[in-house]
C-alpha positions in Angstrom: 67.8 76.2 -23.8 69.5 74.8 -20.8 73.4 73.4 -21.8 73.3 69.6 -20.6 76.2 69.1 -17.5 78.3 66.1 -17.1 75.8 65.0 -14.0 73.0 65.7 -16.3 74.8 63.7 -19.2 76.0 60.6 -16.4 72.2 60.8 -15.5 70.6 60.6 -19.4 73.3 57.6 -19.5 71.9 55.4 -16.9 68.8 55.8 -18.0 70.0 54.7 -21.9 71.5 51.9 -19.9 68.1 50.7 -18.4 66.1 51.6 -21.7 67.9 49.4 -24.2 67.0 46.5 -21.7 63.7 47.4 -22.5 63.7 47.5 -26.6 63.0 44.2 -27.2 59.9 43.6 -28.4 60.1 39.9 -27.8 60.9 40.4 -23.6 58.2 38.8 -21.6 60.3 37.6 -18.5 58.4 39.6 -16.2 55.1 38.3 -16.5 55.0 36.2 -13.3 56.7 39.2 -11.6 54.7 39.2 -8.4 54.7 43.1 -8.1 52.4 43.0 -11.4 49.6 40.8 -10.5 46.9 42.3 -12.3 46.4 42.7 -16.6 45.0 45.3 -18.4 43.6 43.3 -21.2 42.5 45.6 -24.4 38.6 46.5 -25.1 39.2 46.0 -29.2 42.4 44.1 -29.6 43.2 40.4 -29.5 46.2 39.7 -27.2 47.1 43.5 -26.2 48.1 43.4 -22.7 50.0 44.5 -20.0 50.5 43.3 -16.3 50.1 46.2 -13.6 50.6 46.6 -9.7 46.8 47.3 -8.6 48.4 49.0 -5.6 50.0 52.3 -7.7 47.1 52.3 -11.1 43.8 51.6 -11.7 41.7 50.9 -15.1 40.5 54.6 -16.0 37.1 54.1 -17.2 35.8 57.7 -17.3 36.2 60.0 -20.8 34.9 62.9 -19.7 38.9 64.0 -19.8 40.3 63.1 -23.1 41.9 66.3 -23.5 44.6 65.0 -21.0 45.0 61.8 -22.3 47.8 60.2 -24.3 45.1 58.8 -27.2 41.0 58.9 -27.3 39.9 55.4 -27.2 43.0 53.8 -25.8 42.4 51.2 -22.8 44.1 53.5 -19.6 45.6 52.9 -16.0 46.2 56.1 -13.8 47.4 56.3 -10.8 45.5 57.5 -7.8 46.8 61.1 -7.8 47.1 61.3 -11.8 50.4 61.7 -11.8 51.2 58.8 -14.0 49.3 57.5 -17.4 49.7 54.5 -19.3 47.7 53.6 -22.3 47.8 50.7 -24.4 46.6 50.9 -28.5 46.9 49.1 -31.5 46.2 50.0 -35.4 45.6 48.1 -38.2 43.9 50.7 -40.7 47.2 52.2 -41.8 49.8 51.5 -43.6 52.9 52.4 -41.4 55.5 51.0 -39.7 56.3 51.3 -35.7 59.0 53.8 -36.4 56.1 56.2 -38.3 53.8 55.9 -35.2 56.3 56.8 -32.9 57.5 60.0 -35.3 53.7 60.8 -35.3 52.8 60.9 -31.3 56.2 62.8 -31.3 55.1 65.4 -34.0 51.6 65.3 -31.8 53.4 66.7 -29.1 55.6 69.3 -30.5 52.6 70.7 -31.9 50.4 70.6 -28.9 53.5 71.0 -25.7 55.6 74.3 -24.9 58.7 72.0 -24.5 59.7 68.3 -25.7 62.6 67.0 -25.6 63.5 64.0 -27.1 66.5 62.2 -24.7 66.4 58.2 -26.2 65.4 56.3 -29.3 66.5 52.8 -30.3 64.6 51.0 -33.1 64.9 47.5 -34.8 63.3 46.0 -37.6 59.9 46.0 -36.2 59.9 47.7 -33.3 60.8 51.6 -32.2 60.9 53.3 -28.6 61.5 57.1 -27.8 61.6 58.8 -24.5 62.1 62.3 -23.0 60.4 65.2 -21.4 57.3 66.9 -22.4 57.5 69.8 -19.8 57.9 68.6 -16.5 56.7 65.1 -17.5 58.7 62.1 -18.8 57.3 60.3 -21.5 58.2 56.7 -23.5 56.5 55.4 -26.3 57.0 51.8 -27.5 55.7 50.5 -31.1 55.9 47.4 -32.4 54.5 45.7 -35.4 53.4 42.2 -35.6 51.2 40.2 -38.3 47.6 38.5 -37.7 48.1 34.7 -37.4 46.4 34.6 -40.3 47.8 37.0 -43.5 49.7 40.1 -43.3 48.8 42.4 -45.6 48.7 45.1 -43.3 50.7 44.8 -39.7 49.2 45.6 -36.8 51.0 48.2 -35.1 50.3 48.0 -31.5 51.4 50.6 -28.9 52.3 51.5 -25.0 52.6 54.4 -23.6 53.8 55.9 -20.4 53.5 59.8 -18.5 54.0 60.3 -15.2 55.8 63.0 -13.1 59.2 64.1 -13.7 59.8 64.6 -9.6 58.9 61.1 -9.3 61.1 59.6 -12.0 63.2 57.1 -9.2 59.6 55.5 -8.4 58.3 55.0 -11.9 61.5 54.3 -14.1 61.9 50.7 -11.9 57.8 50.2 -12.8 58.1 50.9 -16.5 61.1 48.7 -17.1 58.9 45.9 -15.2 55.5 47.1 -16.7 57.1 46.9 -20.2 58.5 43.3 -20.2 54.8 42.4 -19.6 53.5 44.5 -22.9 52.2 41.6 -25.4 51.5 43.3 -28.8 47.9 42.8 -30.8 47.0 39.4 -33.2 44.0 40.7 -34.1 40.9 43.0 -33.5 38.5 41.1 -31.1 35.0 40.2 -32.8 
């Protein structure tokens, strides 16, 4: 295991720095943020959304490679050269809170990755984040729960998640902290 240096330490702080702008659930400042013009709306899920450049991802439609993605069945973007994945999710048939979904895609990954290590979390009352490296990949997960308009007996726990390329960490970090202020969490399964 590699000993973190003070540049490596100064560099895990600015990126602390630029998460816990991103934590809040509630942030949706950036949706007429004119470098996101398009929406990936969710197949199943009422409301789950988030605003994309068209330029850098595009809706993946095919399955035929599941074993690389983040979660069967969630709605995708990938960029052109694959080098960066976000999905979009939500659940509503468990009883869990954001927190256990996150703990679960991380325990997913331990199990499944030579190498994961966990650099950020920050979680509030209904709402958790974690980021890091899986190999030579950074990774962030967000979960947050919300309730149906209508009853709550279970929350809807929706989710967004990013992958991309470690060497190209300058030119995604700036596009997940705009791509997440755009994430709008599920109100319901769509009929």
């Amino acid at each position: 295991m590699q000993l973190l240096t003070r540049p490596h330490l100064a560099y895990l702080g600015a990126v602390l720095a630029i998460l816990l702008g991103l934590a809040d659930p509630a942030r949706t400042d950036a949706a007429d943020d004119p470098v996101l013009p398009a929406r990936l709306e969710s197949s199943r899920w009422e409301g789950l959304s988030v605003r994309y450049p068209p330029s850098v991802l595009r809706i993946a439609h095919s399955r035929s490679d599941q074993a690389t993605t983040l979660a069967p069945e969630a709605d995708r973007l990938m960029s052109e050269g694959g080098d960066l994945e976000v999905t979009i999710d939500a659940d509503d048939m468990a009883v869990g809170s954001a927190g256990e979904y996150i703990r679960i895609d991380l325990n997913t990954d331990l199990d499944t990755q030579p190498s994961v290590t966990v650099t950020y979390r920050a979680r509030g009352k209904t709402w958790e984040v974690a980021s890091g490296l899986i190999g030579d990949k950074v990774f962030y997960y967000k979960a947050v729960e919300s309730c149906p308009p209508v009853g709550c007996n279970i929350p809807i726990v929706s989710n967004i998640k990013f992958r991309y390329a470690a060497s190209k960490k300058a030119e995604y970090d700036e596009l997940l902290e705009r791509m997440v202020r755009t994430f709008t969490p599920a109100t319901g399964r769509l009929k």
